[in-house]
Legacy VTK file of the C-alpha trace (Angstrom):
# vtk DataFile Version 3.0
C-alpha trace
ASCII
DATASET POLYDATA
POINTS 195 float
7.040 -68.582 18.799
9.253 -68.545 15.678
7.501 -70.929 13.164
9.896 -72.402 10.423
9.280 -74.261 6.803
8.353 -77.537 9.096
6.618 -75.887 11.683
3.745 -77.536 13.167
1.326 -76.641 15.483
-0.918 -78.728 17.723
-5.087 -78.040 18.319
-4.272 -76.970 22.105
-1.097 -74.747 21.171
-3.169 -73.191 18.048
-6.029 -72.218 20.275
-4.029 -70.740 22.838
-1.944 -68.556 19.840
-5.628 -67.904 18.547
-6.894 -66.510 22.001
-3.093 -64.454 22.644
-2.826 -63.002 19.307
-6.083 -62.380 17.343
-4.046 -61.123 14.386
-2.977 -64.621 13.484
-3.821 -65.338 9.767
-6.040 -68.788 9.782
-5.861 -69.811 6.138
-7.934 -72.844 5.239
-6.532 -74.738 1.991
-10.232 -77.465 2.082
-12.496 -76.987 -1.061
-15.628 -74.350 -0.725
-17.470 -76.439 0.279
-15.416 -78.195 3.227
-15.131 -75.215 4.555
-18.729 -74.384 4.338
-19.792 -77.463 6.199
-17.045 -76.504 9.133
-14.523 -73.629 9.619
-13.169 -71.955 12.363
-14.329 -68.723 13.085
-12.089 -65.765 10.913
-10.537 -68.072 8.840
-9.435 -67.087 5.492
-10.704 -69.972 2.351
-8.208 -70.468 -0.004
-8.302 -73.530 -1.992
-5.045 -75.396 -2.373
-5.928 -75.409 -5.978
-5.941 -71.719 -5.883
-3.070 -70.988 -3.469
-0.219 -70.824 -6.341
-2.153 -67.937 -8.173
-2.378 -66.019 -5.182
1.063 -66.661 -3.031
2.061 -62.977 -3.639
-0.997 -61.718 -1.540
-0.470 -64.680 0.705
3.463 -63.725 1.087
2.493 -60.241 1.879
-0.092 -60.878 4.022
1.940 -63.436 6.076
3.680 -60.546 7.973
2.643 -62.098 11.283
1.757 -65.679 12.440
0.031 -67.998 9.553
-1.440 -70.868 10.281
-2.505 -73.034 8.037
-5.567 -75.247 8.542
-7.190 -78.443 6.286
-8.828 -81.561 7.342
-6.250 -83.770 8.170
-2.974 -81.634 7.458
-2.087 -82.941 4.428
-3.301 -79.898 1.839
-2.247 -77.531 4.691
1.601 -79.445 4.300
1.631 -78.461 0.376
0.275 -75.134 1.354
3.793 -74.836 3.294
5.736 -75.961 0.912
4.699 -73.602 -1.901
4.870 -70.956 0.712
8.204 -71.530 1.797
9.293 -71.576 -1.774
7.774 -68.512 -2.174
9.728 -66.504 0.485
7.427 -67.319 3.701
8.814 -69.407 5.751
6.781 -68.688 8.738
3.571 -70.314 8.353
2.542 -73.246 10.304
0.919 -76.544 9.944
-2.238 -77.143 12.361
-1.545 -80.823 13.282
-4.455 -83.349 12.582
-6.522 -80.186 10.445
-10.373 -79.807 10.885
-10.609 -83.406 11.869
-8.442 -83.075 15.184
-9.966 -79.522 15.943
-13.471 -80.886 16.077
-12.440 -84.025 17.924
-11.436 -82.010 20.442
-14.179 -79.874 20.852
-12.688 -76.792 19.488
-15.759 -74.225 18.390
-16.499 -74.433 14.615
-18.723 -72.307 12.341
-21.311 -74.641 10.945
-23.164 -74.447 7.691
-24.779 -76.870 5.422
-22.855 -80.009 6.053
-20.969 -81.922 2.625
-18.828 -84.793 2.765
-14.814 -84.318 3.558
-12.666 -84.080 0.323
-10.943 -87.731 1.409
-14.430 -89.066 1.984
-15.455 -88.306 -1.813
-12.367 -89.806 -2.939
-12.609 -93.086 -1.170
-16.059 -93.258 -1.891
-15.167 -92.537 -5.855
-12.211 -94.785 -5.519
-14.146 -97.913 -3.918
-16.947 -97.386 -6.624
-14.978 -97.375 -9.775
-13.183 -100.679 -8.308
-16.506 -102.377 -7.290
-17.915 -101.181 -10.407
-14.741 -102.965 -12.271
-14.646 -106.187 -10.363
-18.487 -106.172 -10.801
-17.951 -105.705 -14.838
-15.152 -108.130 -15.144
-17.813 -111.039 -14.537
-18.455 -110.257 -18.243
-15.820 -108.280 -19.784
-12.647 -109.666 -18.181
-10.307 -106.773 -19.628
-12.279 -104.606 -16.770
-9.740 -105.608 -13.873
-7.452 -103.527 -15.653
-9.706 -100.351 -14.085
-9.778 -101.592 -11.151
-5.531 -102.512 -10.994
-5.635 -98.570 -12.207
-7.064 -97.033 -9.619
-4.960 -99.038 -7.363
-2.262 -97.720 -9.122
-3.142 -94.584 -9.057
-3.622 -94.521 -5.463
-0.566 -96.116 -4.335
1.071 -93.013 -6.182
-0.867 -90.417 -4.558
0.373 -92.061 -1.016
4.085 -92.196 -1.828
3.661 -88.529 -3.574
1.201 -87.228 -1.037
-0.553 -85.802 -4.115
-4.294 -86.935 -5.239
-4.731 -86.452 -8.169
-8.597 -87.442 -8.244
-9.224 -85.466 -4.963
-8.162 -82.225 -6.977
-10.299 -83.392 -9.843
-13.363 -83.795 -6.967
-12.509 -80.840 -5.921
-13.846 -79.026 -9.019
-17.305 -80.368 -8.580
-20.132 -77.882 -7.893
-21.086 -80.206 -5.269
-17.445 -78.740 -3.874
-18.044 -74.687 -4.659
-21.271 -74.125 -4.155
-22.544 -71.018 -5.273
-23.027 -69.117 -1.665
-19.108 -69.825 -0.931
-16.840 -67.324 -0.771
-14.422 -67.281 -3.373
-10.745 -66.685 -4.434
-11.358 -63.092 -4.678
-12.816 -62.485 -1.192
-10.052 -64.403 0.377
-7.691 -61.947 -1.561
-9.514 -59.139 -0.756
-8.782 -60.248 2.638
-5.169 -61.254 2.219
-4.658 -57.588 0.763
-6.545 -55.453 3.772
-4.251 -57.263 6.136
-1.322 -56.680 4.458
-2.243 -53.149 4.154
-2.284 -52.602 8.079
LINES 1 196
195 0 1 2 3 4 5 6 7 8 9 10 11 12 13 14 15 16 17 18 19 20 21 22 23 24 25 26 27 28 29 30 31 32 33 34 35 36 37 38 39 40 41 42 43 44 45 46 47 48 49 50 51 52 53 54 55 56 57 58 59 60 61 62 63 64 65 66 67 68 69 70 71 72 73 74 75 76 77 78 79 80 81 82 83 84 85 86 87 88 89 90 91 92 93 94 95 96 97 98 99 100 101 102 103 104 105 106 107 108 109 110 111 112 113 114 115 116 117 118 119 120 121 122 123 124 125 126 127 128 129 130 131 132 133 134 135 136 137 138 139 140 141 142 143 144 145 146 147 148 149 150 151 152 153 154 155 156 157 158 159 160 161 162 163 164 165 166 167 168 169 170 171 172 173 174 175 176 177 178 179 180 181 182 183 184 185 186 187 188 189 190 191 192 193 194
């Protein structure tokens, strides 16, 4: 299998590549502490966030078969992107992310369980619009929050960018302190280029 810039792979396919080739390169783009609450076992963390100050280890480490995992494939999507701009144009999308790999039953490592990146945001989202429909009872000019955020998240759909998901993602609630971080993924990244 030859992945390209596009390249996609499903849970059953990725599994099967995982159990052929245990020198594929799992790199999961979720925050700290997504990855905490569920990874698959010898998967590399790397923040999305974090990816552009590391895509020379990332590059060089990509030698083989990369795929990239989040929770529902859209991170892992701008993971290939900046990749592929950055001269690897091999690594590969796991279809549906986290979400369709523990739908289907897939073995995970679990830890202390947090709330999805895309759960925080619609939760922070629906709050700050309740919050400004609730408000505008007494200060009318409040709707104008809410017709923000609605704003704001019609861009991040035709973008496929969030920009309040990479602001949650900053949160200690989101890198706790036991994670691993940046540095350890590198560290990884940079033995595995090495063999």
């Amino acid at each position: 299998m030859t992945p390209t810039t596009s390249a996609a792979i499903d849970i059953v396919s990725t599994r099967a590549l995982i159990a052929a080739n245990p020198d594929v390169l799992l790199v999961d783009v979720r925050t700290p502490g997504e990855y905490e609450s569920a990874h698959i076992a010898g998967s590399i963390n790397l923040p999305l966030d974090q990816v552009d100050a590391h895509l020379q280890h990332i590059v060089a480490a990509a030698g083989g078969t990369m795929v990239i995992v989040c929770q529902s494939g859209n991170r892992a999507g701008q993971c290939q992107t900046r990749l592929a701009a950055a001269g690897a144009t091999g690594a590969t999308v796991m279809t549906g992310g986290m979400n369709a790999w523990i739908a289907a039953g897939a073995p995970v490592v679990r830890g202390h369980q947090r709330w999805s990146l895309e759960r925080q945001v619609r939760l922070a989202a629906g709050g700050i619009v309740l919050a400004a429909v609730v408000a505008s009872i007494w200060l009318p000019a409040a709707r104008y929050v809410a017709g923000l955020i609605g704003a704001g998240l019609t861009f991040a759909a035709l973008t496929d960018t969030c920009a309040m998901g990479m602001m949650l993602s900053k949160l200690p609630y989101n890198r706790p302190r036991n994670s691993t971080d940046a540095g350890h993924a590198v560290a990884r990244l940079r033995d595995r280029a090495a063999r």
